[in-house]
C-alpha positions in Angstrom: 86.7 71.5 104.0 83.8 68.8 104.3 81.2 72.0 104.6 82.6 73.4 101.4 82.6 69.7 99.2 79.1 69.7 100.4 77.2 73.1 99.5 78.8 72.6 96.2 76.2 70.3 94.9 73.1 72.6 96.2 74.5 75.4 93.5 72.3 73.9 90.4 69.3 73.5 93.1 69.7 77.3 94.2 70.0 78.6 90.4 67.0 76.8 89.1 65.3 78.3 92.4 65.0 82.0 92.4 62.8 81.4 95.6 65.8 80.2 97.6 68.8 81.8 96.1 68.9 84.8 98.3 67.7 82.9 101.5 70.2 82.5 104.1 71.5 79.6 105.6 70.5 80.0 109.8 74.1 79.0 110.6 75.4 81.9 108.3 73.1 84.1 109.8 74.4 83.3 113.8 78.1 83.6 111.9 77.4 86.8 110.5 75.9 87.9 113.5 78.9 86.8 115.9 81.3 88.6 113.5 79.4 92.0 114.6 79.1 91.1 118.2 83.1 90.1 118.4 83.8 93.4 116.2 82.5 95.4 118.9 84.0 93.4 121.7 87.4 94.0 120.0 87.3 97.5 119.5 85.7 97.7 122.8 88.4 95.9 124.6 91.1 98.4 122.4 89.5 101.2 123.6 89.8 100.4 127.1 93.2 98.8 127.0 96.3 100.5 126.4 99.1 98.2 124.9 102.6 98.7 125.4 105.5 97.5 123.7 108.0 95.4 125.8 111.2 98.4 125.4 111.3 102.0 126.2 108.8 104.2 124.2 110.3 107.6 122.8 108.2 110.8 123.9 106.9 111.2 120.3 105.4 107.7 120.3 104.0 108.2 123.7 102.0 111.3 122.7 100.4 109.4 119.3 99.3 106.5 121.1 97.7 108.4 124.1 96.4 110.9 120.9 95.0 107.4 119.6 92.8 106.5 122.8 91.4 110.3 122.9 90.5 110.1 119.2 87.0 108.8 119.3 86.1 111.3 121.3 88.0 113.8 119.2 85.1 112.9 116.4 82.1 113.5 118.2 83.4 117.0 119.2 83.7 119.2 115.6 84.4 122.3 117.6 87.6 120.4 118.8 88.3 119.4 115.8 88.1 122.3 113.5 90.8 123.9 116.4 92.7 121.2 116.3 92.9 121.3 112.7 93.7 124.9 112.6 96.5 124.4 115.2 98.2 121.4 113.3 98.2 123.9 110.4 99.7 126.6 111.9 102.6 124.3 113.6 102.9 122.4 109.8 103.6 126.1 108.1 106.0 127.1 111.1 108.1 123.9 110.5 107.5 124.2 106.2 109.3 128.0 106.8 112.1 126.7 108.9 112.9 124.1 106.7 113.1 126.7 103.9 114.7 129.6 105.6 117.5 126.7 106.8 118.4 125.8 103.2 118.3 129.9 101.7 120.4 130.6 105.1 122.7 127.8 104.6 123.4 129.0 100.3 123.7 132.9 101.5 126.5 131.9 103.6 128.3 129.8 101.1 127.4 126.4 102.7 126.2 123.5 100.8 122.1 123.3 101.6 121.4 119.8 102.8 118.2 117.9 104.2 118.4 114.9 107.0 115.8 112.2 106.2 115.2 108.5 107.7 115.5 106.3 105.4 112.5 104.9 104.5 113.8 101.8 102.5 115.1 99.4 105.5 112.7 97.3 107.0 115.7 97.7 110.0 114.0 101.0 110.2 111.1 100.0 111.6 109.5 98.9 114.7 107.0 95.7 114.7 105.6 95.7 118.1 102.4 97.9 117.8 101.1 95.8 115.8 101.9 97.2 112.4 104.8 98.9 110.6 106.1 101.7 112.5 109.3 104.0 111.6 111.7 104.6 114.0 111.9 108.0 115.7 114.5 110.1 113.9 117.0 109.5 117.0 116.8 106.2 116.3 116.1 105.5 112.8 119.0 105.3 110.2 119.3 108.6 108.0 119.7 109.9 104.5 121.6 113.0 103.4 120.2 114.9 100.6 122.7 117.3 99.4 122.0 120.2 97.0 125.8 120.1 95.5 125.5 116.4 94.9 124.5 115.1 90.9 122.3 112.1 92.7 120.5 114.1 95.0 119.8 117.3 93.0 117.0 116.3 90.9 115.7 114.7 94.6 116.6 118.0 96.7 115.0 120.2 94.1 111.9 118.2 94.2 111.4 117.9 97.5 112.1 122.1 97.9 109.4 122.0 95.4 106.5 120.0 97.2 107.9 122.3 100.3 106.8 125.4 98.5 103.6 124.0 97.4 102.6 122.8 100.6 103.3 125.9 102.4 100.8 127.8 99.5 98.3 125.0 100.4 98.6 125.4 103.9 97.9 129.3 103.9 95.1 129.1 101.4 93.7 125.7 103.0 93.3 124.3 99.7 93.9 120.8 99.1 95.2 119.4 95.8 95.8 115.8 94.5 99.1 114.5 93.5 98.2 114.2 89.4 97.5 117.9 89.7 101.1 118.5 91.8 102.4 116.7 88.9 101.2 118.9 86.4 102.1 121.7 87.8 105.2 121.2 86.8 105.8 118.0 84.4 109.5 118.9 83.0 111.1 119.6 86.8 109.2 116.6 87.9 109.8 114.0 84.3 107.1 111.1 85.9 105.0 110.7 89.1 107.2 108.9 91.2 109.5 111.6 91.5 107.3 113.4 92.5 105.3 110.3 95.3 108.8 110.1 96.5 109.4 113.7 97.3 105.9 113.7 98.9 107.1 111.1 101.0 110.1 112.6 102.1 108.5 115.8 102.9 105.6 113.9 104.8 108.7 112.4 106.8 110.4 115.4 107.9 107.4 116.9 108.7 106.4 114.0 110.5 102.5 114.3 109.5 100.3 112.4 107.1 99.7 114.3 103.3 96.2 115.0 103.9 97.5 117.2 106.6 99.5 119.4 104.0 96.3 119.1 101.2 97.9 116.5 99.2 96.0 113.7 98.5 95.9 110.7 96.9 94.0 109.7 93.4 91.6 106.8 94.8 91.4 103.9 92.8 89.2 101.2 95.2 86.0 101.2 95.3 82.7 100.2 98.0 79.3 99.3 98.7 76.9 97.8 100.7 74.6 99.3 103.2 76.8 102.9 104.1 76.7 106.6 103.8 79.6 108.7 104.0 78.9 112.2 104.8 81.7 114.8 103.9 82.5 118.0 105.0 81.4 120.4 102.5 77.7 119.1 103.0 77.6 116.4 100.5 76.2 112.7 101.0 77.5 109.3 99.2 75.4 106.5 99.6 77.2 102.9 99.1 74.0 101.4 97.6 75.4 101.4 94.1 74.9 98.0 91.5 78.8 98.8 90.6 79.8 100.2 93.6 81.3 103.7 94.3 84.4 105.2 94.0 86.2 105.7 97.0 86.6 109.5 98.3 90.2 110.7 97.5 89.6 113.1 101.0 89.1 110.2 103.9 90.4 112.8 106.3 87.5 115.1 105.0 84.7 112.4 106.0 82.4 113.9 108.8 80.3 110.5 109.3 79.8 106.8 108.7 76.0 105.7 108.8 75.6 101.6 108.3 73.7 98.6 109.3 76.3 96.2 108.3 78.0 93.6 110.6 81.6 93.4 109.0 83.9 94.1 106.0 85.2 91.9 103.0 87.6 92.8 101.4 88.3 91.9 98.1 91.5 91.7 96.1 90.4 92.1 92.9 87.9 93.9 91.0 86.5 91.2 88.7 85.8 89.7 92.3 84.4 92.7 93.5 82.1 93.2 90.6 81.1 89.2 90.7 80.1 89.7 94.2 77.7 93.0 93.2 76.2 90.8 89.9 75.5 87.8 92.2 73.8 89.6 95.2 76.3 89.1 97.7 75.6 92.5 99.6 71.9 90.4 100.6 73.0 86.7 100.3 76.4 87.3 102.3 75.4 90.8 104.0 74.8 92.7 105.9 77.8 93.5 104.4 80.4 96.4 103.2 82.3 95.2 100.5 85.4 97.1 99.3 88.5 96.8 96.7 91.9 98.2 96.5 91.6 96.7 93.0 94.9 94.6 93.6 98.1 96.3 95.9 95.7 99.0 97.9 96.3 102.5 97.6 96.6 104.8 100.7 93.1 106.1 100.3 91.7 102.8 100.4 93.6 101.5 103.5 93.0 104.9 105.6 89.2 104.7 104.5 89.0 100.8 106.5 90.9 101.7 109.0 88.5 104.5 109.5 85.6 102.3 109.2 86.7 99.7 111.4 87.4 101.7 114.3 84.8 104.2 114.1 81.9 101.6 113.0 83.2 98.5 115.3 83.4 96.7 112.4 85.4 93.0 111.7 87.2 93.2 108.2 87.8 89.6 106.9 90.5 90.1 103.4 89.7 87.5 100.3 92.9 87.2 98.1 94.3 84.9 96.0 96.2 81.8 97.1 99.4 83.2 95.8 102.4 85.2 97.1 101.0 88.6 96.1 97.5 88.2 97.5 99.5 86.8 101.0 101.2 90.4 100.5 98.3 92.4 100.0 96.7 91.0 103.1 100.1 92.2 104.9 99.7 95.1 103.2 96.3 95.6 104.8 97.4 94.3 108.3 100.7 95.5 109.4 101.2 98.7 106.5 104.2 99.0 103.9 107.1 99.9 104.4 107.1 102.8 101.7 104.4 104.6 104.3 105.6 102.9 108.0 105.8 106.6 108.4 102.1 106.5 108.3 101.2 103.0 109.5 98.6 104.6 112.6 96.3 105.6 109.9 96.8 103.0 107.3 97.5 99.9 108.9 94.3 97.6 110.1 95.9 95.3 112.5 92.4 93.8 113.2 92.3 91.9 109.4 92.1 88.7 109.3 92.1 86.3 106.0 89.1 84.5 105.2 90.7 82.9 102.3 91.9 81.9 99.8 94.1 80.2 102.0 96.7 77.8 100.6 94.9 74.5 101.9 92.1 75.8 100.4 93.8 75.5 96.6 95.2 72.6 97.0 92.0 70.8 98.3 88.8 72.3 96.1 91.3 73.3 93.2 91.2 71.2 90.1 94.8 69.9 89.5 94.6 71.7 85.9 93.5 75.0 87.9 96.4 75.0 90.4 100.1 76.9 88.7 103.4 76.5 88.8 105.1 79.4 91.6 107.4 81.3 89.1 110.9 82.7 90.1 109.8 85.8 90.5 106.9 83.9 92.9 109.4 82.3 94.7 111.7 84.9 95.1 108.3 87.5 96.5 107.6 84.6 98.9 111.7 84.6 100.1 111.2 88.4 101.1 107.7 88.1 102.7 109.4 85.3 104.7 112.1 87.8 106.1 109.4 90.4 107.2 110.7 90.7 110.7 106.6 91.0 111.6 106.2 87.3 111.1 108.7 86.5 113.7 106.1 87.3 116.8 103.6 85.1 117.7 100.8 86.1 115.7 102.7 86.3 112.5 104.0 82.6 113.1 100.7 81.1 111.6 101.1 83.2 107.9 104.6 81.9 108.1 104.2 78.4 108.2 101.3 78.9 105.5 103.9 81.0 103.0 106.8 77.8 103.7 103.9 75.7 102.7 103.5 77.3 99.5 107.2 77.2 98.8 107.4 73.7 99.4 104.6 73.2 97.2 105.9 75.0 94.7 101.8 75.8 93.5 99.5 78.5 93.9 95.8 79.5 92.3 93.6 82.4 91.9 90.2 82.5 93.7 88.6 81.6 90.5 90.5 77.8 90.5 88.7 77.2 93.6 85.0 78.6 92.7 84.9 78.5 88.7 81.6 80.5 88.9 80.4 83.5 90.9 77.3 81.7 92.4 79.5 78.9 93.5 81.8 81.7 95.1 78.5 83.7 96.5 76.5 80.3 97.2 79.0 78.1 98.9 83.0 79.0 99.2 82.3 82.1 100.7 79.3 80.9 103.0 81.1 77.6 103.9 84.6 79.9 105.4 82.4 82.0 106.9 80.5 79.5 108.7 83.9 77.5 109.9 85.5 80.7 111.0 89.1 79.2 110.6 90.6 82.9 110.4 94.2 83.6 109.8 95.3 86.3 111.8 
């Protein structure tokens, strides 16, 4: 923390200097460039090696993760994509009209309809080994039985019957809707918007596909820039390059290409952060660099759109949360998945993450005393269930263990802004100062 204490001081210097301010130091320059060297080592080295899990695989998992190592090559072939495409479509509506014809079958001959789901609420249900949040295979995984007859479930059943229909019209029109237009749709069946998330869940689940498969997807909230353009595939072009950033596409399956000259990812918690970066030059003083938001607990359009860039770009993404139990979740979030979308974790969870701060040493060192808070029930109570993620109990979760019993000990936490009260302090010194020590948690 010496590095930090010390780069502190040269902020007046640099602010009274418009010369210097957007010079780089040499030693963040040979940091920055490591972090794209190692980036592309990583990937590199994932690429060629095939990790497996230390108990027997089921044949489902065995065909995603050999799907996984064939995928790069997948991209630079659009013919084999656009038949792949039109193949996983034609299986999606074959299943979609089994499920329905089972449930009318099962009501013509007087039997109560019924649907078989894994239960998606038990972190028991899950698998830690791959790196990231995986749900069990449905011979394995614990199940739920949604009945038509019953006065819980109907509301539930009728919903998901619902999104089944919708899909299936989606699918044979290959259309793509997002989930505030489902919603509308049909507002009085539905009543609010988690109904309706939950069904799409549930229907994602016994399918067993992602939603942008079936055209539902997600209203983006994050948001990007730095030195990228996404191409999509109706032809358009969004360059990254914006003062405020860009929204992030709500279609990340529908991106065709990644162009960039950056040399890793930050990403940011939270979008005053995000926008202090932008105002203070960060995408030159800290860059080359992509930075991107989930603008607090990230969305699923924001997660799939880094995993994307991080394997198809060989890019390192380094998180920058707050020192508190929900920015140590978000970073979790990032890096292992949710539990909510485990069904999903292969495209949304970026194992390769690491934390760049703000770590908890990190508050309670550069911190004022009269910055630092008080960890609230509720606090302690989020920092008791991150500490029973069964994730943490390998070896590489062991490190963000001991940090989250630190905190609890503690009993403080701080924002980002207790430990850099100003964005050029933030731009000018924390930042460049963690990035220079490279004391990652991972």
């Amino acid at each position: 923390m010496e590095l930090i204490h010390k780069q502190v001081p040269m902020l007046r210097d640099l602010a009274l200097n418009p010369v210097f301010s957007f010079k780089q130091d040499l030693k963040l320059i040979a940091v920055i460039d490591k972090l794209a060297v190692d980036g592309r080592c990583d990937m590199t080295e994932n690429k060629n090696v095939l990790t497996l899990p230390e108990r027997k695989l089921g044949f489902s998992e065995v065909q995603r993760m050999l799907k996984g190592c064939c995928e790069d090559k997948a991209f630079q072939k659009l013919d084999i994509k656009l038949d792949e495409k039109h193949s996983i479509r034609k299986s999606l509506i074959k299943k979609v009209e089994e499920i329905l014809n089972g449930i009318n079958e099962d009501a013509e001959n007087g039997n109560v309809p019924k649907l078989v789901i894994r239960n998606q609420r038990l972190w028991s249900n899950c698998v830690y080994d791959l790196d990231r949040v995986t749900l069990k295979c449905f011979n394995e995984a614990k199940t739920s039985t949604i009945t038509y007859s019953s006065s819980e479930d109907k509301t539930r059943f009728n919903t998901i019957v619902f999104v089944l229909t919708k899909v299936h019209e989606l699918l044979i029109k290959n259309l793509t809707v997002t989930r505030r237009e489902l919603f509308y749709q049909n507002v009085i069946r539905l009543r609010n918007q988690a109904n309706l998330d939950v069904a799409v869940r549930d229907v994602c689940c016994l399918l067993d596909t992602p939603p942008w498969n079936l055209g539902i997807v997600a209203t983006a909230k994050g948001l990007i820039a730095g030195p990228l353009t996404i191409k999509h595939r109706d032809g358009s072009v969004t360059d990254c390059m914006a003062s405020s950033g860009v929204l992030i596409p709500q279609d990340v399956n529908g991106i065709t290409e990644f162009q960039s000259t950056a040399k890793y990812i930050l990403v940011v918690e939270k979008d005053a952060i995000f926008q202090k970066l932008l105002d203070e030059g960060a995408l030159i003083r800290l860059g080359p660099v992509i930075i991107l938001t989930g603008k607090g607990y990230p969305d699923v359009c924001t997660r799939q759109l880094l995993c994307r860039l991080c394997k198809e770009l060989r890019l390192r993404a380094l998180a920058l949360v707050d020192a508190d139990p929900h920015g140590y979740e978000i970073f979790l979030t990032y890096k292992y998945g949710s539990l909510a979308q485990s069904h999903l974790s292969s495209s949304l969870a970026c194992s390769s993450i690491v934390m760049l701060g703000a770590r908890h040493h990190d508050a309670m060192t550069l911190a004022p005393t009269e910055a630092r808070l008080a960890l609230t029930e509720r606090d302690k109570r989020k920092l008791l269930s991150l500490l029973k993620r069964p994730y943490l109990d390998n070896s590489n979760g062991g490190r963000i263990r001991e940090e989250l019993q630190v905190m609890l000990s503690s009993g403080t936490k701080a924002e980002i802004e207790a430990l850099a009260p100003n964005s050029g302090e933030l731009c000018d010194a924390y930042l460049p100062a963690k990035l220079i020590q490279g004391d990652y948690l991972r």
